[in-house]
Each structure stands twice: as C-alpha cells, then as structure tokens.
SERO-156639 format. One record per atom (N, C-alpha, C, O, CB): z, y, x; residue in three letters. Coordinates in steps of 0.05 Angstrom, whole numbers, plus 5000, padded with zeros to 4 digits. Glycine has a CB too. Example, Ala and Ser with C-alpha at 12.3 -4.5 7.8 and 13.67 -1.06 7.14 Angstrom:
<sites>
515648865264ALA515649105246ALA515649345264ALA516949345285ALA518149115226ALA514249555257SER514349795273SER515750015258SER516150235268SER511449885282SER
</sites>
This chain:
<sites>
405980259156UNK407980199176UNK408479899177UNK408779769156UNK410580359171UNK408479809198UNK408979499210UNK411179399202UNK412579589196UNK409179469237UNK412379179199UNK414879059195UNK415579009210UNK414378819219UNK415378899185UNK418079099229UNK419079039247UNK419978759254UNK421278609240UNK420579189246UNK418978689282UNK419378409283UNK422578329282UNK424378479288UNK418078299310UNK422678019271UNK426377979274UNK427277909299UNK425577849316UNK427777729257UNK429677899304UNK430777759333UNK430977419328UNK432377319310UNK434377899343UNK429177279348UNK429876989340UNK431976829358UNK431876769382UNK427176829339UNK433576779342UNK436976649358UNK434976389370UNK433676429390UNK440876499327UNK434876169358UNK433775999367UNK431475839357UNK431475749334UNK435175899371UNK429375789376UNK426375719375UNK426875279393UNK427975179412UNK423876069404UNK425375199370UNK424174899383UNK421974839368UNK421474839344UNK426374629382UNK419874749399UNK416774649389UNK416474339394UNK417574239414UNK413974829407UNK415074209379UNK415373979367UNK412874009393UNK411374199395UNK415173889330UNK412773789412UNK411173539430UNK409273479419UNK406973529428UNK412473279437UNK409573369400UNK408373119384UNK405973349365UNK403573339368UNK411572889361UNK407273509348UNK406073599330UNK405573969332UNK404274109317UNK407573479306UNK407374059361UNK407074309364UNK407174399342UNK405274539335UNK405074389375UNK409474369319UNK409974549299UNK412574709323UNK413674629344UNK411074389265UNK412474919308UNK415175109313UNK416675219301UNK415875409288UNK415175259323UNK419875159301UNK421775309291UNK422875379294UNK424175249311UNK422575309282UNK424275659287UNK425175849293UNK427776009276UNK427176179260UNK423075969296UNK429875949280UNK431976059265UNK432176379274UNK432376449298UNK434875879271UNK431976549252UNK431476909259UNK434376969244UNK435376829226UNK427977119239UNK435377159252UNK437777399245UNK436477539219UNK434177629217UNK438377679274UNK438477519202UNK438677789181UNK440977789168UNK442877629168UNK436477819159UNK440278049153UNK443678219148UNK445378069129UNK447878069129UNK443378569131UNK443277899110UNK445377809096UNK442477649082UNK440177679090UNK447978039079UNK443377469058UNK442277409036UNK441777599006UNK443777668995UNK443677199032UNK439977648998UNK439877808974UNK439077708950UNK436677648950UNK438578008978UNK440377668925UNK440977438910UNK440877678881UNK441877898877UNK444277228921UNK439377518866UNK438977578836UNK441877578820UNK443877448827UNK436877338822UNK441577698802UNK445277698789UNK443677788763UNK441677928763UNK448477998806UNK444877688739UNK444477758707UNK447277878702UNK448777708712UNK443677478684UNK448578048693UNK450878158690UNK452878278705UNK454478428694UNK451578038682UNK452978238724UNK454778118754UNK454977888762UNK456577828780UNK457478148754UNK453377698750UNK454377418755UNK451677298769UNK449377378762UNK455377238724UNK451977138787UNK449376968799UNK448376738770UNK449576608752UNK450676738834UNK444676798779UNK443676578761UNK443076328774UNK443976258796UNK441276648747UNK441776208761UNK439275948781UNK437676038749UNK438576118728UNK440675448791UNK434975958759UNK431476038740UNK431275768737UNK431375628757UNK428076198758UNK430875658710UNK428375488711UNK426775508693UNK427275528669UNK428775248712UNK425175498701UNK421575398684UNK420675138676UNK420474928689UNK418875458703UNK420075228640UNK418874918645UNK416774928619UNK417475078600UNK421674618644UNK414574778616UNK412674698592UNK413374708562UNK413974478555UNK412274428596UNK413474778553UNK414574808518UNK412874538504UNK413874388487UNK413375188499UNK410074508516UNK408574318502UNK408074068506UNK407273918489UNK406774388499UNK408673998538UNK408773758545UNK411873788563UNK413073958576UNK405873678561UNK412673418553UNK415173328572UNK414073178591UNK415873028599UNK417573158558UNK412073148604UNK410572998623UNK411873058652UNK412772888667UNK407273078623UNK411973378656UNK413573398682UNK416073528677UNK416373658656UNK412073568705UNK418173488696UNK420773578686UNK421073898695UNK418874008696UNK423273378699UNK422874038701UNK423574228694UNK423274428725UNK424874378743UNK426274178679UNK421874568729UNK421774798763UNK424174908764UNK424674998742UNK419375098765UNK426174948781UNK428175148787UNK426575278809UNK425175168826UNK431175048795UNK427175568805UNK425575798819UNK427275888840UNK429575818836UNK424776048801UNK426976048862UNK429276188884UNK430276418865UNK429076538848UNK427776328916UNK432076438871UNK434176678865UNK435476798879UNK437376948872UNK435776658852UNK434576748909UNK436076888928UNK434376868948UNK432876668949UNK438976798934UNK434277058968UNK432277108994UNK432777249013UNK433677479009UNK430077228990UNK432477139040UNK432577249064UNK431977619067UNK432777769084UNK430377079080UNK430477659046UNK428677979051UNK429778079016UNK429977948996UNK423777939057UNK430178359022UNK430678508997UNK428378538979UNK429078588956UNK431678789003UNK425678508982UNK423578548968UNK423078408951UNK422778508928UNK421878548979UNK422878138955UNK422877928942UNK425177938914UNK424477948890UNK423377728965UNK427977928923UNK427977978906UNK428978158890UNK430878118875UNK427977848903UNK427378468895UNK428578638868UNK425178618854UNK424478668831UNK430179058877UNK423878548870UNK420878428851UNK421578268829UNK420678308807UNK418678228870UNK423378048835UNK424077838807UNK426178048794UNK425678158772UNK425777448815UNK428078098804UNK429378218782UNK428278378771UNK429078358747UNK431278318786UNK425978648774UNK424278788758UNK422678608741UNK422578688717UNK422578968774UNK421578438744UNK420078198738UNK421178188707UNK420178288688UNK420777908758UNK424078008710UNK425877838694UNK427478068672UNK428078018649UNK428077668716UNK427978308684UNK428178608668UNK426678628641UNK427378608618UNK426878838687UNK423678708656UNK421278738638UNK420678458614UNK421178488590UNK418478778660UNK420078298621UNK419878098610UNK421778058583UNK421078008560UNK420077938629UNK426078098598UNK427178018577UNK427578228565UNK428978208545UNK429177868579UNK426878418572UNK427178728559UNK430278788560UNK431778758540UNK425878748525UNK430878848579UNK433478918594UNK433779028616UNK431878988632UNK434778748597UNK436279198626UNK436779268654UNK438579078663UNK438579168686UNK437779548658UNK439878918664UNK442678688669UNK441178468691UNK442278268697UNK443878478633UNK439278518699UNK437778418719UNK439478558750UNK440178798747UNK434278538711UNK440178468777UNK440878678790UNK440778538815UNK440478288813UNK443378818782UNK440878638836UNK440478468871UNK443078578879UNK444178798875UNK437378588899UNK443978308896UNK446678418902UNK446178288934UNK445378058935UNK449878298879UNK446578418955UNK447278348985UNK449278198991UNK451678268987UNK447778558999UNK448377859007UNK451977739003UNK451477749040UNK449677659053UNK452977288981UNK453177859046UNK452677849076UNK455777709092UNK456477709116UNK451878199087UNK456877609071UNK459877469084UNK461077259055UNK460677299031UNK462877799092UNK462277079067UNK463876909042UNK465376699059UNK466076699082UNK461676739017UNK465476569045UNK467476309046UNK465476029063UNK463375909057UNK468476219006UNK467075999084UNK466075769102UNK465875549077UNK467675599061UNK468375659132UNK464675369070UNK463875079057UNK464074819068UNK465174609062UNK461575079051UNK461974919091UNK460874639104UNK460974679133UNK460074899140UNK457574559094UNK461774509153UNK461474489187UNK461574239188UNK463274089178UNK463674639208UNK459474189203UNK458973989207UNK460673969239UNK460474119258UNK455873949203UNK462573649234UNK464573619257UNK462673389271UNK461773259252UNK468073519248UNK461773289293UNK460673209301UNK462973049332UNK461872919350UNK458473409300UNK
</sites>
C-alpha cells in the first residue's frame, strides 16, 4: 500500500535554480523520550578528537522514523525507557513581528 500523499499549504520554485519548496501539513511532531523526559543523541569517536561531536534527530515529522530509533536505542541499551511521544500542541516561543 502507497503512502498517502500530504496536503501542501505552501509551494515556491526558485527561477534561478528551479529548486522547490514546499511546506506540507502533519498531525504533530513525534519525538524520542528516555523516561518521560525528551533527549538530544550525540555520537562521537572514542579514538580520535579530530572531529567534534554528531547530535542526531530525535524528533520527526513521521511516526516511523522514530519508533525505529527508539527500538534501536532500547536494544542496544538493553532497556524498555526508550518511548515516542506525539507533540501536536505547546507553547508559542517565537513570531516573528515584522
């Protein structure tokens, strides 16, 4: 079965470089949690300090993504406290007044 296409609010194609972008609708954000609590991941070299440190996503547009890392991060630390939580509402931050 197909993935249903998203609804796209708003589309602009670049003149110059015919890239296109496209801001799409979804239900919410779905975000990695260790306990109840949100993480941030990072990765990094044990053997060389040459490059500094990866922070990984921990949160995604699509539910797949991530209960894949949280099964991932489960297995690995040998635990269930891994968990996806749906944020589909919160607290305004930022508007930009123009």
């Amino acid at each position: 079965m197909s993935r249903p296409k998203p609804k796209v609010l708003l589309e602009q194609t670049s003149k110059s470089t015919y890239k296109c972008d496209q801001v799409l609708s979804s239900e919410g954000i779905w975000a990695v949690f260790y306990d109840g609590k949100p993480i941030s991941l990072k990765s990094s070299h044990s053997l060389t300090n040459d490059v500094g440190p990866r922070y990984r996503k921990t949160s995604f547009p699509n539910s797949g993504h991530a209960i894949n890392l949280a099964k991932k991060l489960n297995q690995q630390f040998h635990t269930d406290k891994f968990t996806v939580v749906l944020m589909n509402s919160g607290d305004l931050i930022f508007r930009d007044e123009k």
